[in-house]
C-alpha positions in Angstrom: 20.4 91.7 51.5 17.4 92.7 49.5 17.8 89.6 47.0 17.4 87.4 50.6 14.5 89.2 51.4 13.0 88.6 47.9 13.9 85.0 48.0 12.2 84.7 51.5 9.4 86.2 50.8 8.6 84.0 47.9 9.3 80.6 49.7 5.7 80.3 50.4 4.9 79.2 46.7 3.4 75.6 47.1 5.0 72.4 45.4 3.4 70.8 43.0 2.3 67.3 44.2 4.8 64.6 43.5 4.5 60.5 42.6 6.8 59.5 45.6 6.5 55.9 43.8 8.4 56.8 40.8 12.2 56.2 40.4 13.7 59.6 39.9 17.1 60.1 38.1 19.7 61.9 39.8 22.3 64.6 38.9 25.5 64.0 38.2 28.4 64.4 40.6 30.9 67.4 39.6 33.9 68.8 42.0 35.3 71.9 40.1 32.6 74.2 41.3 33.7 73.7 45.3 36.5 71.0 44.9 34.0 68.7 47.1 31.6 66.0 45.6 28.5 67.8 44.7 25.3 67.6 42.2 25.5 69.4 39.5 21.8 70.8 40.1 22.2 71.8 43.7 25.2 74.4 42.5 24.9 78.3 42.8 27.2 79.2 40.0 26.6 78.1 35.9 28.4 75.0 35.3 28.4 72.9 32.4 28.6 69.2 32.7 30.1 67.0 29.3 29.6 63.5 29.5 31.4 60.3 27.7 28.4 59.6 26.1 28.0 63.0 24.3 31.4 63.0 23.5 31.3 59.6 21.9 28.7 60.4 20.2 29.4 63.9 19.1 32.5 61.7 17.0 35.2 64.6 18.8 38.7 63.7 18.7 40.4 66.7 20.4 39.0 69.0 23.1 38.6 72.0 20.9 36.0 70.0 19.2 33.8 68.9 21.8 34.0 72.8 23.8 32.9 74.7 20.6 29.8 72.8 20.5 28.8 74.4 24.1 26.8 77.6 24.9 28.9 80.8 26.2 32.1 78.9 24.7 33.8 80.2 21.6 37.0 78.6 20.5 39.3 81.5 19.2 42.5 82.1 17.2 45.2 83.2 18.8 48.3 81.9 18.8 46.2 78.8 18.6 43.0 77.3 19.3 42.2 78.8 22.4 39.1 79.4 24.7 37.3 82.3 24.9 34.1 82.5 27.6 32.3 85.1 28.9 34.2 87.6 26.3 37.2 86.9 28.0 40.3 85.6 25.8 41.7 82.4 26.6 44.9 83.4 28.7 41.9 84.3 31.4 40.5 80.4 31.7 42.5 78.0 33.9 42.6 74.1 32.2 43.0 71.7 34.3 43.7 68.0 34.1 41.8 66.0 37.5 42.0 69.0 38.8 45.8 70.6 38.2 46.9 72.6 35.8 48.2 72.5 32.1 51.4 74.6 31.1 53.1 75.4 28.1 50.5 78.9 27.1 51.8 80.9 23.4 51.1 84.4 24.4 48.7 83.3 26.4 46.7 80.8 25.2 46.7 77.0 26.4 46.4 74.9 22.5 43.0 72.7 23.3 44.4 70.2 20.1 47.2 68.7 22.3 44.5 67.3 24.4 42.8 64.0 23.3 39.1 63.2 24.9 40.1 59.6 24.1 40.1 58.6 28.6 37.9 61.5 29.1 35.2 60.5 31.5 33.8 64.0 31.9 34.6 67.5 31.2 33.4 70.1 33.8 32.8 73.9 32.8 32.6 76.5 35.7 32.0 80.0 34.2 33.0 82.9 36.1 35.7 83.8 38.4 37.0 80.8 40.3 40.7 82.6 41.7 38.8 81.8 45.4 39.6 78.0 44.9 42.2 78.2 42.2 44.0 80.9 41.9 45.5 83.0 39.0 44.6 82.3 35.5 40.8 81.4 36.9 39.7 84.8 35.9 37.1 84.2 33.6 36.4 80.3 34.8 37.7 76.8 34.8 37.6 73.9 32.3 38.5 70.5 34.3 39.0 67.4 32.2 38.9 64.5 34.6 40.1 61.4 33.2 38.9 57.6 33.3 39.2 55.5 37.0 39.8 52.1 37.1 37.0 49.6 36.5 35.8 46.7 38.3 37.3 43.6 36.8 38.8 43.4 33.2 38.0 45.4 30.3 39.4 47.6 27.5 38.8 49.3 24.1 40.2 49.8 20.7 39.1 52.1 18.2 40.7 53.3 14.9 39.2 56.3 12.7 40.6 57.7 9.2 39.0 60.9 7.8 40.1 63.6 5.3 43.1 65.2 4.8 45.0 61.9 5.5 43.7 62.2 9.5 44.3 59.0 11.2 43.6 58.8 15.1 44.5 55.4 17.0 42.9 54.8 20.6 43.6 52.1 23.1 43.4 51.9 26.7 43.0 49.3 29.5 41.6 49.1 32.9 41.7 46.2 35.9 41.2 45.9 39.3 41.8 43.2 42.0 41.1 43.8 45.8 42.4 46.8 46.7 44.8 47.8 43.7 43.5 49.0 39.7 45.2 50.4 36.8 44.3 52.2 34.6 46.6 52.6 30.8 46.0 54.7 28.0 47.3 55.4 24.5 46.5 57.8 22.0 48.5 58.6 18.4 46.6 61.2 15.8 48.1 62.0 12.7 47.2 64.1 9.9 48.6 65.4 6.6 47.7 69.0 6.8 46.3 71.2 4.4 46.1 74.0 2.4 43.1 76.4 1.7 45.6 79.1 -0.8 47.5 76.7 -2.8 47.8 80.2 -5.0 50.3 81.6 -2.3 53.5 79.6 -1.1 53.2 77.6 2.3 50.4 75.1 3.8 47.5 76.5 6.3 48.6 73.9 8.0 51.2 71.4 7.9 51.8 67.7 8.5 51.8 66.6 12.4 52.2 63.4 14.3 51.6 63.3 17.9 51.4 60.9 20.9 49.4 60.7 24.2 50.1 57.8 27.0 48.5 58.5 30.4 48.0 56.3 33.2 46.2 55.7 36.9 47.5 53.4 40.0 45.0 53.1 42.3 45.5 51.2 46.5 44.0 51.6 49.4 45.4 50.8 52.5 42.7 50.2 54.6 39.4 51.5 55.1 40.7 54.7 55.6 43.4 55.7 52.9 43.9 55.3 49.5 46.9 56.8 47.3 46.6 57.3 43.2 49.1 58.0 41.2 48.3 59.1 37.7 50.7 60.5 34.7 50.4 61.6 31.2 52.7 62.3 28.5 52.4 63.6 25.2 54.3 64.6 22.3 54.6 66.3 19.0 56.3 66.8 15.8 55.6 69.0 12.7 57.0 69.2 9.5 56.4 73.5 8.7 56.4 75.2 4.9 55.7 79.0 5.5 56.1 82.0 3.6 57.9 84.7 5.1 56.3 88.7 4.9 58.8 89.2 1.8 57.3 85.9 0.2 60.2 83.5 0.4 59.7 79.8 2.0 60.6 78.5 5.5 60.5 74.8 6.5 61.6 72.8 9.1 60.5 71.0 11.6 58.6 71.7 15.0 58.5 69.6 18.6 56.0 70.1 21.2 56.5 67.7 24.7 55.0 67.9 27.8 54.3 65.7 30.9 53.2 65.4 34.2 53.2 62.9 37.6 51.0 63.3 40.1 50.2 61.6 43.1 47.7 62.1 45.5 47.3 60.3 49.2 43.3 60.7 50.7 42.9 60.1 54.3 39.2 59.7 55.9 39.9 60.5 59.4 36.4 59.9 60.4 33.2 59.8 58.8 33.1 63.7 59.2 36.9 64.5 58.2 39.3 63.9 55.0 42.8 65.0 54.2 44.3 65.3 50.6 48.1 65.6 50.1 48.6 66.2 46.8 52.3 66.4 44.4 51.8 67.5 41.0 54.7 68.2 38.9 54.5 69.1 35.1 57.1 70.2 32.4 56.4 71.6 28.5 58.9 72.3 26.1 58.7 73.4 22.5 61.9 73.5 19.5 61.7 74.8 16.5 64.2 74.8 13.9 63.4 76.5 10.6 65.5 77.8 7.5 64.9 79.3 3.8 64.7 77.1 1.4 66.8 78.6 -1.2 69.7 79.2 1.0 69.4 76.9 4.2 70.0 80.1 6.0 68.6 79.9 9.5 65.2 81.5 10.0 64.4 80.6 13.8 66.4 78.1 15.9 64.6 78.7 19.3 63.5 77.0 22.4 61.7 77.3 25.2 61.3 74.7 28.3 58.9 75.7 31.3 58.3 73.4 34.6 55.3 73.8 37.2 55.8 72.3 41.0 53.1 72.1 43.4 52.3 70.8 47.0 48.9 71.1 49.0 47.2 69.9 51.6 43.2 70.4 52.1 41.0 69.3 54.6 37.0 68.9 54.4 35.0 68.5 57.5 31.4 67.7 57.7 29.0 69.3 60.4 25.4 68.0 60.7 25.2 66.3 57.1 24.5 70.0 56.0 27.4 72.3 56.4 30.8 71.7 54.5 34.3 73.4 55.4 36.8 73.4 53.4 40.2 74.5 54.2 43.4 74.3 52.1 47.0 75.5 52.2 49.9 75.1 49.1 53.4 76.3 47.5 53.2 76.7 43.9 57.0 76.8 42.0 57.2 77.8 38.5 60.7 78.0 36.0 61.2 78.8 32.6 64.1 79.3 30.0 64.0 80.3 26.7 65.9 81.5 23.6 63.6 85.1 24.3 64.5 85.0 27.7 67.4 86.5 29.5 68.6 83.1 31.5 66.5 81.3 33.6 63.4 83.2 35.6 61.0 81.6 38.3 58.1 82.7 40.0 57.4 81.1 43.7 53.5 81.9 44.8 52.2 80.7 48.6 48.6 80.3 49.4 45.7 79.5 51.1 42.4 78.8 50.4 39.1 78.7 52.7 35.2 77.9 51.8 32.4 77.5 54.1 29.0 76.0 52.6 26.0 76.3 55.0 22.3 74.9 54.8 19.8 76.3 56.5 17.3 74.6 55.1 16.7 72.2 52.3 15.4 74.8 49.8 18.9 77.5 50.5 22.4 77.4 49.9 25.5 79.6 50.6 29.0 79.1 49.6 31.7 81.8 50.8 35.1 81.9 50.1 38.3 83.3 50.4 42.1 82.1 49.0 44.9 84.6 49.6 47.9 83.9 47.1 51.3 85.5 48.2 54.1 85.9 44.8 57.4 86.6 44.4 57.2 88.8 41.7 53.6 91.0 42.3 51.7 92.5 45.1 49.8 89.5 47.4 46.3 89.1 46.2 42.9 88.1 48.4 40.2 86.7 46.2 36.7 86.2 47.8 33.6 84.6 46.5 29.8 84.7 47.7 27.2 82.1 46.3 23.6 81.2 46.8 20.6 79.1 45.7 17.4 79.0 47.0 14.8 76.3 45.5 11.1 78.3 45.6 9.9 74.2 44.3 10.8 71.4 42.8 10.2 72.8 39.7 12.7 76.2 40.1 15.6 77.5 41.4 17.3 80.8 41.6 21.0 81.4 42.0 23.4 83.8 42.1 27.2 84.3 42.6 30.1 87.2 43.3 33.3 87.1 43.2 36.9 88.4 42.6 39.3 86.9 40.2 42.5 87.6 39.4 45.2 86.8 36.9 49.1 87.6 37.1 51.6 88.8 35.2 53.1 85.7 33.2 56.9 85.4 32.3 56.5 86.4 28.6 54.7 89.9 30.1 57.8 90.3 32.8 61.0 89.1 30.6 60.5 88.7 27.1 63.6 89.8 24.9 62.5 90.0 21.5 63.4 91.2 18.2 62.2 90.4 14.9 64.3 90.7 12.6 62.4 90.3 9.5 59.7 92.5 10.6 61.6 95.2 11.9 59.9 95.5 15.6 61.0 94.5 18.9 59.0 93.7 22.6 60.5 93.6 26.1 58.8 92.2 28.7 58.6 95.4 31.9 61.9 93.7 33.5 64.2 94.1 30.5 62.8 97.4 28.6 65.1 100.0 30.1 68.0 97.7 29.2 66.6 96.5 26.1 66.0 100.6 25.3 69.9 101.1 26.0 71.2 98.2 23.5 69.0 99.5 20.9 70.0 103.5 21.1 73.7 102.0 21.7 73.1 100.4 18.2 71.7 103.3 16.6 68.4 101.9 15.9 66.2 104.6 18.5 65.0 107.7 16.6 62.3 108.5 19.1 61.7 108.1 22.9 57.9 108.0 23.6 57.4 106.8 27.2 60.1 106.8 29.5 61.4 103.3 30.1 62.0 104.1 34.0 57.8 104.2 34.4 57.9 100.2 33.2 58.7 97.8 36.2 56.0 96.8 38.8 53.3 95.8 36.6 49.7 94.4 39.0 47.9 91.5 38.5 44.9 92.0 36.4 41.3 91.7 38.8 37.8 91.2 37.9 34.9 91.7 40.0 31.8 90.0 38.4 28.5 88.8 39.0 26.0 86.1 38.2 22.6 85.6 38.9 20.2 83.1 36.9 17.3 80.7 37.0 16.7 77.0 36.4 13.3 75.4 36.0 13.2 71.7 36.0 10.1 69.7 35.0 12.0 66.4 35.4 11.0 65.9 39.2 8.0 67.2 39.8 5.8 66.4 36.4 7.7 63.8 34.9 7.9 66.3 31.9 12.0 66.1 30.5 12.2 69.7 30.0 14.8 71.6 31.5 15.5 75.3 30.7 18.0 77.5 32.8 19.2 81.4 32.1 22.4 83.0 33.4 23.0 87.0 33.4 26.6 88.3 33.8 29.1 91.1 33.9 32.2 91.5 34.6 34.5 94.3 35.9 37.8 94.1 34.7 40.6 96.4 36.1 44.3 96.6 35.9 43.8 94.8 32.1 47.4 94.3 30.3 47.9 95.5 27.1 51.0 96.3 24.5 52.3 100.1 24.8 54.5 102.2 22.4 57.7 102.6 24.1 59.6 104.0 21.1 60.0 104.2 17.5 62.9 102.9 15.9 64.6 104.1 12.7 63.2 101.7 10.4 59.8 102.9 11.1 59.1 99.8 13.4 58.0 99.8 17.0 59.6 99.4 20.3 56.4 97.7 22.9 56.3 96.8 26.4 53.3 95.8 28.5 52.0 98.2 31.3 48.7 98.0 32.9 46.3 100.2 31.1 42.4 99.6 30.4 39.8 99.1 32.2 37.2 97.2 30.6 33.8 95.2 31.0 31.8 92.3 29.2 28.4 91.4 30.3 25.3 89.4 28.4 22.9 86.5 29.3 23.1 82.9 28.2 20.4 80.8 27.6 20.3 77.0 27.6 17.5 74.0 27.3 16.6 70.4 27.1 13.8 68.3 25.3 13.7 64.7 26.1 11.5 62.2 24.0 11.2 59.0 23.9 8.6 56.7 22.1 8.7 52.7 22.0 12.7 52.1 22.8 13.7 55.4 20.8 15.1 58.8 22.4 15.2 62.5 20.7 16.9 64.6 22.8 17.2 68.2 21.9 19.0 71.2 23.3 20.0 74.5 22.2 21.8 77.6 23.8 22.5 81.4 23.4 24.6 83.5 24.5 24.5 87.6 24.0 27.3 89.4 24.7 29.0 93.1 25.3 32.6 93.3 25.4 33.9 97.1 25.8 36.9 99.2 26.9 35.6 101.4 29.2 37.9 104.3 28.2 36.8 104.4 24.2 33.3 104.5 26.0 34.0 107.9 27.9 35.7 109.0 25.0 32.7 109.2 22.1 30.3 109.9 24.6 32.6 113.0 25.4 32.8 113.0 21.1 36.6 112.9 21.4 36.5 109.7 18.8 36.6 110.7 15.4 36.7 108.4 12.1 36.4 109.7 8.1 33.4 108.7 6.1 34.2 106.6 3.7 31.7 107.2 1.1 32.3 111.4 1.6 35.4 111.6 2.9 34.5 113.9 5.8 35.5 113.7 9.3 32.6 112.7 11.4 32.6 111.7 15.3 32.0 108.0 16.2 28.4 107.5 17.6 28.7 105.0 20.5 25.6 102.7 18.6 29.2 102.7 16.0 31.4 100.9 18.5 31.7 97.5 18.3 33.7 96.6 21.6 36.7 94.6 21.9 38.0 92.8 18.6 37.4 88.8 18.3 33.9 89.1 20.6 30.4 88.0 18.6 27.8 89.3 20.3 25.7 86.6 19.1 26.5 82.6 19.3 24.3 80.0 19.1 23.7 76.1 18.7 21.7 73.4 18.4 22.2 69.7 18.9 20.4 66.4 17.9 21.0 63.5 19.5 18.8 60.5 18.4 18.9 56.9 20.1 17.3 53.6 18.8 18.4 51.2 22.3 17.4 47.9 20.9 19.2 48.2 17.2 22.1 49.9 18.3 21.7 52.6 16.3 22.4 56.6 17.2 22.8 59.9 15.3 23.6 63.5 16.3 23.1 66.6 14.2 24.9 70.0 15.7 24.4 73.2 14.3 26.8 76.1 15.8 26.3 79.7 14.8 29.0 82.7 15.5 28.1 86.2 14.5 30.4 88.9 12.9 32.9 89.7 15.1 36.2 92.5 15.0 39.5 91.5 13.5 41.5 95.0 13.0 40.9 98.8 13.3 41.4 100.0 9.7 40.6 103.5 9.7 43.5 104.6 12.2 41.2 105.2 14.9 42.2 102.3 17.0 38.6 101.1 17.9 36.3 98.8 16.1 33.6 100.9 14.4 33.0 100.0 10.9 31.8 97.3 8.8 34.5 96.6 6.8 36.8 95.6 10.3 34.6 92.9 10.9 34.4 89.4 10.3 31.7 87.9 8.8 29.0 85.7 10.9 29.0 81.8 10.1 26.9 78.7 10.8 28.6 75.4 10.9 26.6 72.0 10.6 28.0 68.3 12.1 26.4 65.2 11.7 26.9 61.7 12.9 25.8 58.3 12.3 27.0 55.4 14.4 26.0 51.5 14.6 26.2 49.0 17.8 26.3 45.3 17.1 27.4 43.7 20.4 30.8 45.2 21.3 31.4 46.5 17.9 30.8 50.4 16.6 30.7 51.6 13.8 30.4 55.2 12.8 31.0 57.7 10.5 30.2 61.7 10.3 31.0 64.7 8.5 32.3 67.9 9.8 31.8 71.4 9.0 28.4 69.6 6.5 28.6 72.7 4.2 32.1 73.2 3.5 32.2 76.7 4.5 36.2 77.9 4.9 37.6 81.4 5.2 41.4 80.9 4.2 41.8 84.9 5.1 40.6 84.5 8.7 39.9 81.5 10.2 42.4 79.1 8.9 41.5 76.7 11.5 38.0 76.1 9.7 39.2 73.3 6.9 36.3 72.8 5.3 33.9 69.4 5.0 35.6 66.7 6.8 34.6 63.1 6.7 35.3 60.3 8.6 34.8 57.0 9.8 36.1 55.0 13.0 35.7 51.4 14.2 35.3 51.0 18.0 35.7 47.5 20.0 34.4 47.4 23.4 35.3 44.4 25.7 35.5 43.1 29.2 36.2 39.9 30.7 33.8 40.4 33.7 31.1 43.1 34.0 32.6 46.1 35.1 30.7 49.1 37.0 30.7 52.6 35.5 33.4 54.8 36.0 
């Protein structure tokens, strides 16, 4: 109530006078942030808008590369290139595809390399929790990649590129449209030969891979007032592994990723006022991997592991008075998976509903509240609300802030994993098969030590987050004709409930028995800044931007603990016990509480010619406690800061482009750490544009 106050007492700050005669550019459309057609600039909540121009010329080939480059985005390691934002790992960002969902998550993280940007159109960031529209997994935020439409017309593209390390990426699609009916194809096939940054030690960093992406888009209408599309993807993947085992002996075989997805999606305009959307969406993922030693063909891992997704829903917006927007939605959500970790087939069912009301009253203030209530099978019912406004004290600035609740659930691997390693030594259960999992082992003879009674594992919650944004954008665009745009977002989040790993027993070889239970409490909070300089001087553009982020990640508990000087650690250089200092904690591992970039992007309209230069800076972050005290606190647990450098270089003659870039400009590489950085990549692609009519933007 006393923000409101604030923000209407201030309303009284003039405008500055405005050319009415000039032609003003608008914002861009988005729908994540309310799942309606809005402006990106009349939001309440941070969102982040990627173009098809910035990714073209940015020279990305998979989604990992074009999200790194952005501010409050970190792509992590983690069972894969993952996405971390707002110092939340990447099992707490939901991706979506035209708005549904991706499957197929390695303890947690989503793999952003099996996506191609290829029919990207636009990629639509919305940081903080979004559970009140989407549900579980939207924790931290949403990433929706929303594909290419059909065109007006004819028209199509080819494009080849061929870059280090034998990388090859091939890109076709198509698009038509007559009357009432388009299509829209697309083809995709990346290869590379892998590489290896320890050719001392047995094994590749990272091995050969071939994979394939086809997608597609029907579009009809069958009148003025309903239109069905149908759009599909499919992708797959093979890999030909060399690993070394822990005891040094070498693993190969091969590896096969497949997923795919149909969904159609019927839109009926009632009146001018009222739309329906029914929407299907059904996906499936499925991994094999078949690996043996080398000397003796003995089998190292013959697994699977097949998951599908089902969903129905039906959501209705209603206009009232051109100014007020309700938007009410109900679904059924049906989820399977079977794997060689898995005791036989498990499936999760979740029902829900979904309500958001935005109201105007006035042109300068904006509120957005909402509510979706999701009801599963396997974990207490969940209400997730959210409250956003923006008020506009000119043309010049804006002020906005959010709240909400977000929410992520227990995922199969957490509930029914049945695993032992038998090189390592260790085993994990998920809270569903530990007491049994307990049993077989102390049957066997391989329990030496209870620690935790297995009868407290069962119900586990869903993890929650109550956070908050507020922030500022000032926009010189409108008002002075001045292409400056600057905008700052604070943040924090609450998280409760968090799942971790817990000691259930110790076995007789010295190895661990863990299970999952719901443990920490923890927070992360910072501020992010972002801005925009536009120039342009006789038919040639500059445009540069640049964004920070600062951020605290902690676990509550270790924080009670050293300021209660319960934390203790030895000194290194004397040997002598000495109690942690909170200035000594470092918060949760793989968090930099400084990132940074800055991009070039340089235009010359009439010769066709373009260039980009991106700089992206990650400070030191935490890998592993070494000194036994659990928490991150000394020097020598950290990974060292980096700064990487990308540059582009591209020429247009008629429908022909040329370009070629380097990645990563200085060659830095940590083989230890971060096996995903390769070093200096080069490429250089050939692009062919052409249409048969003119065709309107997508």
């Amino acid at each position: 109530m006393l923000s409101i106050l604030l923000l209407l007492a201030i309303e009284q700050v003039p405008d500055p006078v405005v050319d009415t005669s000039r032609t003003q550019q608008l914002d861009p459309v988005v729908v994540t942030a309310t799942r309606t057609e809005r402006q990106v600039g009349s939001l309440p909540m941070p969102v982040t808008l990627i173009g098809q121009r910035q990714i073209r010329q940015s020279g990305s080939l998979r989604l990992n590369d074009i999200l790194r480059e952005q501010t409050g985005l970190a792509i992590v390691n983690d069972h894969g290139q993952g996405l971390q934002v707002q110092g939340f790992g990447p099992d707490y960002t939901l991706i979506l595809v035209d708005g549904e969902p991706l499957v197929g998550r390695t303890a947690g993280t989503l793999e952003l390399s099996r996506l191609t940007v290829g029919n990207i159109r636009q990629i639509e960031v919305v940081k903080g929790p979004s559970s009140s529209l989407y549900g579980s997994e939207a924790l931290a935020g949403v990433v929706n990649i929303i594909t290419a439409n059909p065109a007006e017309g004819m028209r199509g593209s080819l494009s080849g590129r061929y870059g280090a390390n034998q990388t090859s990426d091939l890109t076709t699609d198509v698009s038509l449209r007559s009357g009432k009916t388009g299509l829209y194809l697309f083809g995709n096939r990346y290869q590379s030969g892998g590489y290896d940054l320890s050719p001392e030690t047995p094994g590749t960093t990272v091995s050969p891979f071939l994979n394939y992406t086809a997608s597609g888009r029907l579009t009809t209408s069958f009148g003025p007032r309903l239109k069905l599309g149908i759009s599909g993807r499919f992708f797959t993947e093979q890999q030909d592994n060399s690993l070394a085992t822990v005891d040094q002996r070498l693993v190969s075989g091969t590896g096969r990723v497949r997923d795919y997805s149909i969904n159609p999606v019927l839109t009926q305009q009632l009146t001018d006022t009222w739309k329906l959307t029914y929407r299907y969406y059904h996906t499936g993922y499925s991994t094999t991997t078949k690996l043996a030693y080398q000397d003796t063909q003995a089998p190292y891992d013959d697994s699977y592991f097949r998951q599908n997704f089902d969903r129905v829903e039906i959501v209705t917006e209603r206009t009232f008075r051109n100014r007020h927007y309700l938007t009410l939605g109900a679904g059924y959500i049906g989820e399977g998976v079977e794997a060689t970790r898995y005791p036989g087939r498990q499936q999760f069912s979740t029902r829900y509903g979904l309500a958001q009301f935005e109201w105007q009253p006035s042109t300068r203030l904006t509120f957005i509240a909402g509510g979706r209530f999701d009801a599963h099978s396997q974990y207490a019912s969940q209400f997730s609300p959210k409250l956003s406004a923006r008020y506009e004290l000119n043309q010049t600035l804006a002020i906005r802030a959010s709240a909400g609740v977000g929410f992520k659930a227990p995922d199969f691997r957490q509930l029914y994993l049945n695993f032992d390693n038998a090189v390592a030594g260790y085993s994990v259960f998920g809270t569903q098969e530990v007491g049994a999992g307990i049993a077989r082992l102390q049957q066997q003879g391989q329990i030496a030590e209870i620690l935790i009674d297995p009868g407290r594992f069962g119900a586990i919650r869903a993890e929650s987050s109550v956070a908050v944004n507020l922030g500022a954008v000032l926009d010189l665009r409108k008002a002075y004709d001045i292409p400056v745009r600057i905008s700052a977002n604070l943040f924090r989040n609450d998280i409760r409930d968090l799942i971790e790993t817990q000691v259930v027993a110790r076995k007789t070889n010295g190895q661990n028995v863990f299970s999952y239970t719901n443990l920490s409490r923890v927070y992360t909070q910072g501020i992010e800044l972002d801005g925009s300089y536009r120039i342009e001087l006789g038919g040639s553009q500059l445009t540069v931007s640049s964004g920070y982020q600062l951020l605290e990640a902690k676990d509550k508990a270790v924080v009670s603990s050293i300021r209660n000087g319960d934390v203790f650690r030895r000194n290194p250089e004397t040997l002598l016990t000495e109690r942690v200092n909170l200035s000594d904690y470092g918060g949760l591992l793989n968090r930099s509480r400084h990132m940074a970039n800055v991009k070039l992007f340089y235009e010359l309209t009439k010769s066709g010619v373009s260039a980009s230069l991106r700089g992206i800076y990650r400070s030191r972050y935490g890998l592993a406690d070494r000194n036994g005290n659990l928490i991150l606190d000394e020097a020598s647990e950290y990974i060292q800061g980096y700064t990487t450098w990308h540059l582009t270089a591209a020429k247009t003659i008629k429908k022909i482009t040329l370009q070629v870039g380097v990645d990563n400009l200085t060659g830095y590489t940590d083989p230890s750490f971060i096996p995903t950085l390769a070093g200096r990549l080069w490429y250089a692609s050939l692009r062919w544009d052409w249409a048969t009519t003119k065709s309107k933007s997508n």
